[in-house]
C-alpha positions as CSV (number, residue, x, y, z in Angstrom):
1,X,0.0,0.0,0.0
2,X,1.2,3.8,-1.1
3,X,2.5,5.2,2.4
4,X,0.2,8.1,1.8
5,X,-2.9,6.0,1.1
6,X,-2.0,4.5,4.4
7,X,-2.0,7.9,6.5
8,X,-5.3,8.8,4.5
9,X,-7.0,5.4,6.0
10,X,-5.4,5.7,9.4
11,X,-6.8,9.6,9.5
12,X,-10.1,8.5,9.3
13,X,-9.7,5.5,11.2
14,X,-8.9,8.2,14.0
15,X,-12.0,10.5,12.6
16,X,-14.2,7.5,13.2
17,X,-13.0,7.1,16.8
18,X,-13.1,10.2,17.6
19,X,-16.6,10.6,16.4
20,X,-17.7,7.5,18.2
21,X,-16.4,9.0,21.5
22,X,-17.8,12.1,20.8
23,X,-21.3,10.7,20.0
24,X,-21.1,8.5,23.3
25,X,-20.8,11.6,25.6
26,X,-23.5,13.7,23.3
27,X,-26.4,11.2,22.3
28,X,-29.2,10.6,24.9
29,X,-29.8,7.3,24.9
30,X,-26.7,5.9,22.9
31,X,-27.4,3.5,20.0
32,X,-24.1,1.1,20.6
33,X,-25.0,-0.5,17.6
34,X,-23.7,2.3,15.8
35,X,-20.8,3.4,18.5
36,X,-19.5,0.1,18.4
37,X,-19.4,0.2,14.4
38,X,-17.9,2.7,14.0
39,X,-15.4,2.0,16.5
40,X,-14.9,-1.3,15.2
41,X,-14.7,0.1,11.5
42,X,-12.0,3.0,13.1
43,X,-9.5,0.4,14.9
44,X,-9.7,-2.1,11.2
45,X,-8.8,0.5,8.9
46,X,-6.1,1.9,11.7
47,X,-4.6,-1.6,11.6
48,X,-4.2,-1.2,8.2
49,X,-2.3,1.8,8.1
50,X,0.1,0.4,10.9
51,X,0.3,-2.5,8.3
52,X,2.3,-0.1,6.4
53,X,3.5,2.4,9.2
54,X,4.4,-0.7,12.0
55,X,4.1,0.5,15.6
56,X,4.0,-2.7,17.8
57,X,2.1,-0.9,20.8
58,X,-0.5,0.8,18.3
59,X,-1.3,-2.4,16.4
60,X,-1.7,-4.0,19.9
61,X,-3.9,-1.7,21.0
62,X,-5.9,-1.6,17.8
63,X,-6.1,-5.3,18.2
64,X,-7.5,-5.4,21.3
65,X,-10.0,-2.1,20.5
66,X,-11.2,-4.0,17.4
67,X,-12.2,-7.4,19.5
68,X,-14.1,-5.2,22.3
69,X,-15.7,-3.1,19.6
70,X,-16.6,-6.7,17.7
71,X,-17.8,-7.5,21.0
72,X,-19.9,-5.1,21.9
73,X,-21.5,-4.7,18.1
74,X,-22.2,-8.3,18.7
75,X,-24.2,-7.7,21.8
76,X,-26.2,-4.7,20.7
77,X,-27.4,-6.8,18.0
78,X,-28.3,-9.5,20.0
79,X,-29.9,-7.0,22.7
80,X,-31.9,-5.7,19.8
81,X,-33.3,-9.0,18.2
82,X,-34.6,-10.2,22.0
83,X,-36.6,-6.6,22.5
């Protein structure tokens, strides 16, 4: 992958966390289907810019966000198909 390509995708992998942080502490009441997509979709496409731009605490940090992110999506969907 082009180096810039991958600061493009890890940008908005941050822009997608960001905004899911910022929606969690602003929406009354929280859909965590959505938080926890786009969380999930922010830590994937930040892996694959530290595919090309290695940081071994990053990627093990975006490894571990991604899984409580999958999760979570996995509950809310779960929650929602039981109400």
């Amino acid at each position: 992958m082009n180096p810039v390509l991958a600061d493009v995708i890890g940008l908005l992998g941050s822009a997608l966390m960001v905004i899911a942080y910022a929606y969690s502490n602003i929406a009354r009441p929280m859909n965590y289907t959505l938080f926890n997509l786009l969380n999930l979709i922010g830590s994937l496409l930040l892996i694959a810019s530290l595919a090309v731009h290695f940081n071994m605490a990053s990627m093990a940090l975006e490894i571990v966000w991604s899984m409580i992110a999958l999760f979570g999506l996995f509950k809310a969907v779960t929650a929602r198909k039981q109400a």
